[in-house]
C-alpha positions as CSV (number, residue, x, y, z in Angstrom):
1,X,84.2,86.8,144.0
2,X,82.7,88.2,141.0
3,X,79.2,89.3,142.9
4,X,81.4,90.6,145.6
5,X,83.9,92.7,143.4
6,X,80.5,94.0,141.5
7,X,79.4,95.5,145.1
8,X,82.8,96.2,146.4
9,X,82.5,93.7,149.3
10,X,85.2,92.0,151.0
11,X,85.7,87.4,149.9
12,X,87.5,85.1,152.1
13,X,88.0,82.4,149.6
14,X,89.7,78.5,150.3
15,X,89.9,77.0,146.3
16,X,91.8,74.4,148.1
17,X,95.3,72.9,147.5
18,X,97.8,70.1,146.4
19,X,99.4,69.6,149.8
20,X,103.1,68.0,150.3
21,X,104.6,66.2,152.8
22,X,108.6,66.5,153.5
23,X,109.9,63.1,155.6
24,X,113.8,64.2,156.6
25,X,116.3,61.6,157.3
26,X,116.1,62.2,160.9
27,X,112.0,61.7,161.3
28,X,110.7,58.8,163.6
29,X,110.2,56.9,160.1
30,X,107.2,54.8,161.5
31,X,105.6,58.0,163.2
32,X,105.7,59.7,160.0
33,X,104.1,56.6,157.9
34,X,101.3,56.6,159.9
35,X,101.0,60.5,160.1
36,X,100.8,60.3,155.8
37,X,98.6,57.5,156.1
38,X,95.9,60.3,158.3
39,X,96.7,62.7,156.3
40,X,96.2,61.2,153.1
41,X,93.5,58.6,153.3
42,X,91.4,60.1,156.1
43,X,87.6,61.4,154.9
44,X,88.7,59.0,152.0
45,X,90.9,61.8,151.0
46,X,88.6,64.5,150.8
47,X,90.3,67.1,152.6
48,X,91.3,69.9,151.6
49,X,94.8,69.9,153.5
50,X,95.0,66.7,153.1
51,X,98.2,65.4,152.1
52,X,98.5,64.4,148.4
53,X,102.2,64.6,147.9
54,X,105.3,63.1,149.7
55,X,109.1,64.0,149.6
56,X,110.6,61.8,151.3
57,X,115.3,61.9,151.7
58,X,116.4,59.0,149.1
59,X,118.5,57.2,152.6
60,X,115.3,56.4,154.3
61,X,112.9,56.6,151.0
62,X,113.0,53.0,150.9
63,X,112.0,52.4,154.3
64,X,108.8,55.1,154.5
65,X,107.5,53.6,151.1
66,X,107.3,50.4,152.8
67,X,105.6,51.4,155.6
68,X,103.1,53.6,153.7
69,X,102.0,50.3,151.6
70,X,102.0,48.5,154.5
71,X,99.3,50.1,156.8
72,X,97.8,51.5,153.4
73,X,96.7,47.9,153.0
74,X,95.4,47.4,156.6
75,X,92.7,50.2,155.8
76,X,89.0,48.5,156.2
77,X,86.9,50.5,154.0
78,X,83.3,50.4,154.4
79,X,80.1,52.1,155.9
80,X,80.8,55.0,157.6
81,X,78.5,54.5,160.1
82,X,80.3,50.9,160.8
83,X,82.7,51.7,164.3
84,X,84.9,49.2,162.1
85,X,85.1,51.5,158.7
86,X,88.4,53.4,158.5
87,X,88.0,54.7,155.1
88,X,84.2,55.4,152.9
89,X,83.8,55.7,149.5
90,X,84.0,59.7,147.6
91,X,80.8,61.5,147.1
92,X,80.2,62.1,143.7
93,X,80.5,59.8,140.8
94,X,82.6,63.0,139.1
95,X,85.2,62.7,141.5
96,X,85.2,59.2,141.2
97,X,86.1,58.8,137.5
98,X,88.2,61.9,138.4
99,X,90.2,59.6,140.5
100,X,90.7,57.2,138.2
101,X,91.7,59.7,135.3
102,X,94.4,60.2,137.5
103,X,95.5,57.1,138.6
104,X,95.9,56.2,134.3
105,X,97.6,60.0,133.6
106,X,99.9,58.8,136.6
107,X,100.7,55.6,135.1
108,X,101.1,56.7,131.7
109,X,103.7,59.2,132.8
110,X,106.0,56.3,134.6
111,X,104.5,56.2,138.2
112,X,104.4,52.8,140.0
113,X,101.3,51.9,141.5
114,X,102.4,50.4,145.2
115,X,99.1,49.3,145.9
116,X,95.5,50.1,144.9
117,X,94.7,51.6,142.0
118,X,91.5,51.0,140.8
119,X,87.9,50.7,142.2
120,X,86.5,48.5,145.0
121,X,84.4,46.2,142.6
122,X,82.9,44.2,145.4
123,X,81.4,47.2,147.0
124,X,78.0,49.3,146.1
125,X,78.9,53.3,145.4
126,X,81.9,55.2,144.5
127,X,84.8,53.0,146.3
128,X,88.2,53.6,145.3
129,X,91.0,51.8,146.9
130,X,93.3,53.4,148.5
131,X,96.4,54.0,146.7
132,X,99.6,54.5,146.9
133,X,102.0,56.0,143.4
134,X,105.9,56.4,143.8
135,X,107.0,58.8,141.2
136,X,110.6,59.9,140.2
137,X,111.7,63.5,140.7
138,X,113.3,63.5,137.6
139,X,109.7,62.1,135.7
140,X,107.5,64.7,134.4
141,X,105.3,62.6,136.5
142,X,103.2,65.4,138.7
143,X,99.6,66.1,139.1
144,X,99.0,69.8,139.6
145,X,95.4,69.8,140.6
146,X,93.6,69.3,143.8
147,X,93.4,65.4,144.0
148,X,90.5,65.0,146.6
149,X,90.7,61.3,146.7
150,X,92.2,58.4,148.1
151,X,95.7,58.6,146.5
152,X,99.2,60.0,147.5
153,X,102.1,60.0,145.5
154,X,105.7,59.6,146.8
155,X,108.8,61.0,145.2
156,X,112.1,60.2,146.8
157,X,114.7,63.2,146.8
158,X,118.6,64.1,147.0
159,X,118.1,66.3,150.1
160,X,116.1,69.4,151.8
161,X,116.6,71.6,148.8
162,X,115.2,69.4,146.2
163,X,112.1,68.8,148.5
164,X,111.2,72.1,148.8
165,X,112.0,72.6,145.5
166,X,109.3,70.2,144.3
167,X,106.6,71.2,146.9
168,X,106.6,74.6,145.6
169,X,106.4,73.0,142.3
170,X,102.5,74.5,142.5
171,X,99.8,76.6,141.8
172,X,98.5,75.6,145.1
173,X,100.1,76.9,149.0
174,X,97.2,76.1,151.3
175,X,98.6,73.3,153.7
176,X,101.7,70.9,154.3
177,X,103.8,69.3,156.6
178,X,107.3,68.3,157.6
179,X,108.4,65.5,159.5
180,X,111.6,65.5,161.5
181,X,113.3,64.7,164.8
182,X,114.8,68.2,165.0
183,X,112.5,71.5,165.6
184,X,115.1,74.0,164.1
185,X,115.7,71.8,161.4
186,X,111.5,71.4,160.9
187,X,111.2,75.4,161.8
188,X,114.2,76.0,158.8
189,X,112.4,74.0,156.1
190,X,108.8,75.3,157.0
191,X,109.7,78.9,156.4
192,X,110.9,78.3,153.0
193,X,107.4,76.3,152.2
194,X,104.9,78.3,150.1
195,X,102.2,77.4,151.8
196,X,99.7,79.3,154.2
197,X,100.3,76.5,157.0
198,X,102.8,74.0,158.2
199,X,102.4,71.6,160.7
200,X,105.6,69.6,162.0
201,X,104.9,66.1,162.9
202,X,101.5,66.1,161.9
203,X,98.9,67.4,159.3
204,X,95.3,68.4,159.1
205,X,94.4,69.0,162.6
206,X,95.5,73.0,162.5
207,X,92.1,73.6,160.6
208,X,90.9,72.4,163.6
209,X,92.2,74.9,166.3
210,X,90.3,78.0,166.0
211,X,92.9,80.7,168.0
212,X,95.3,79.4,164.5
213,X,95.0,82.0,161.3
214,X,93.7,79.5,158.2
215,X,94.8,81.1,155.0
216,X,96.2,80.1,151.3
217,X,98.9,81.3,149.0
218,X,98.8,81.3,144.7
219,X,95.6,80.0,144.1
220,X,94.8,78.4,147.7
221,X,92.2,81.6,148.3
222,X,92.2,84.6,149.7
223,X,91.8,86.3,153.3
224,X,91.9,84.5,156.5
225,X,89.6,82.1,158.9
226,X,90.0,81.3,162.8
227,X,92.3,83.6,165.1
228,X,92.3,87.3,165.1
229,X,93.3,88.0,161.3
230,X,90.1,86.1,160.7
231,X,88.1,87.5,163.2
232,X,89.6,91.1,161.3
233,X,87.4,89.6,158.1
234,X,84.2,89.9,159.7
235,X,84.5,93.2,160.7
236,X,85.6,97.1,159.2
237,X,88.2,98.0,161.2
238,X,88.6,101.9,162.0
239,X,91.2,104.0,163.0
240,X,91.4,107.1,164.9
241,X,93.6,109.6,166.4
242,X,94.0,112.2,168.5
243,X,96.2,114.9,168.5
244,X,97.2,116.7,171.9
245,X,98.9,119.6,170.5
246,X,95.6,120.8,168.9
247,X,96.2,124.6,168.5
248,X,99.5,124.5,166.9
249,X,99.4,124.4,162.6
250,X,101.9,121.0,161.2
251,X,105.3,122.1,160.0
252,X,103.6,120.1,157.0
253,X,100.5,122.0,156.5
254,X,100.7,125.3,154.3
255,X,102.6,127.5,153.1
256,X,105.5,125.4,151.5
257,X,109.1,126.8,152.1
258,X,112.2,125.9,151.9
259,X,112.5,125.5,155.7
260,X,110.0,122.7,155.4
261,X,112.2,121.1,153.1
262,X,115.4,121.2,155.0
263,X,113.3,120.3,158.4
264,X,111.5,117.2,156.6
265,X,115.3,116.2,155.0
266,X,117.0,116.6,158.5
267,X,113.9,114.4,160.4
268,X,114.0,112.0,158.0
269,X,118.2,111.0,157.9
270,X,117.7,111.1,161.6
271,X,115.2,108.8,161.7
272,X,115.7,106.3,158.8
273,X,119.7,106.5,157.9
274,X,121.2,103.6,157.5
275,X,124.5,105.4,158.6
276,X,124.8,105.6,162.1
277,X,127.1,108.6,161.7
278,X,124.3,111.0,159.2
279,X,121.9,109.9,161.8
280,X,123.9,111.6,164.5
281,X,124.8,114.5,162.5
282,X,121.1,115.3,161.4
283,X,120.5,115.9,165.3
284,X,121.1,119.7,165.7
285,X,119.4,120.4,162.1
286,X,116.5,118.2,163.5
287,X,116.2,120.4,166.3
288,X,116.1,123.5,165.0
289,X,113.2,122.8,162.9
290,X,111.3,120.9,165.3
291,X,112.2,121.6,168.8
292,X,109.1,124.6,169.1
293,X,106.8,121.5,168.0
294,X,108.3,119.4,170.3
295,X,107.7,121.4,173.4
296,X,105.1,124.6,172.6
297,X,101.5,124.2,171.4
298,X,100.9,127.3,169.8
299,X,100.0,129.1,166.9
300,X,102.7,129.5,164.2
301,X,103.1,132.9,162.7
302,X,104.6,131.9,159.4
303,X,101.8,129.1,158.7
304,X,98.2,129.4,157.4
């Protein structure tokens, strides 16, 4: 961005995200397990729109953590050439110890380590099992950084309010997702997500489809990839127009008067009003000024 700014040249920027997950009381409770599980754990975690953060409705909380734990702990990590490997290790030894960091801060703060936790001893390079936190909304238990691992954390909450509340709860808007039985209801919460995208019922995949706009909010980036705002990146876009009644001078242009005054005042309450009534009574004045521009194209005596 810097090099760019220094040459006045446009950046599209991801700087990636801290991605929640809202489970409503009315989601298909096993659907949305397995969704998290994806969404969390797939690329060992190392997705930027991956999910790192669940807010799940205290009625079903119970139920969802369950299942999360559960098919958390059917995962088979290994190889990732193996047809058999649903989960690799992370690429660097710095996000490795970065994971663990995490994990202790987590711990320290009051989270409850479901499952996992700590690294794969038994296995050469940087495996981390996958893991599973439940954290307390009222904790000061929260990771504001982009996790990039194998780890989601699950808070339960009162209601819809409190969920968006916490997602928001970020530096970060690049990607999240809601899960629910009731498209208004998904639609409602979704446009009250800062976030750049929000995918119902699942999570990930809209990076994925190239006719959808892929953008951040806060510190998620900058500018736009995929569809036609990003295809607008690539290129300088120009405008031009044309004029028809080329050999009559603008009522704006020179010489001021106080006839272009009254004509600009009378145009613009009959355009923009918000009382229907002014609107109608700016009519005549608005055609007295303008009705020779309206109809003629000619040269104006009284302008330059």
């Amino acid at each position: 961005m810097e090099e760019g700014a220094a040459r006045l040249r446009k950046s599209v920027l991801e700087m990636g995200g801290s991605d929640p997950a809202i489970v409503c009381e009315d989601a298909d409770i096993d659907i949305a397990a397995s969704g998290i599980v994806w969404g969390a754990f797939s690329n060992c975690g190392q997705n930027c729109n991956g999910i790192e953060r669940v807010y799940v409705h205290e009625s079903v909380a119970d139920a969802l953590i369950s299942r999360v734990v559960e098919k958390v702990q059917k995962l088979r990590p290994g190889e990732g050439m193996e047809a058999s490997t649903d989960i690799g290790p992370l690429a660097t030894e710095a996000q490795f110890k970065k994971i663990g960091r995490i994990v202790k801060q987590l711990r320290s703060q009051g989270g409850q380590v479901l499952t996992g936790g700590g690294p794969l001893e038994h296995r050469k390079g940087y495996f981390f099992e996958p893991t599973v936190v439940q954290l307390s909304s009222e904790a000061n238990s929260f990771i504001d950084e982009e996790i990039f691992g194998p780890l989601v954390m699950i808070t339960p909450v009162r209601d819809d309010d409190e969920a968006v509340a916490l997602a928001n709860r970020t530096q970060f808007g690049l990607a999240s997702s809601v899960w629910t039985a009731n498209r208004h209801h998904g639609y409602r919460i979704a446009r009250r997500i800062e976030a750049g995208t929000v995918m119902i019922n699942d999570c990930i995949v809209s990076f994925g489809m190239q006719e959808a706009g892929w953008t951040g909010v806060k510190k998620s980036g900058v500018g736009w990839v995929h569809g036609e705002k990003g295809l607008d990146e690539m290129v300088n876009i120009k405008f031009i127009n044309y004029d028809p009644q080329m050999h009559m001078q603008k009522f704006w242009w020179f010489p001021y008067s106080g006839n272009v005054q009254q004509g600009m005042k009378a145009g613009l309450e009959f355009l923009y009003d918000k009382s229907l009534i002014r609107r109608l009574t700016a009519v005549p004045e608005t055609l007295r000024h303008f009705w020779k521009y309206l109809l003629k194209n000619s040269r104006r005596r009284e302008k330059l």
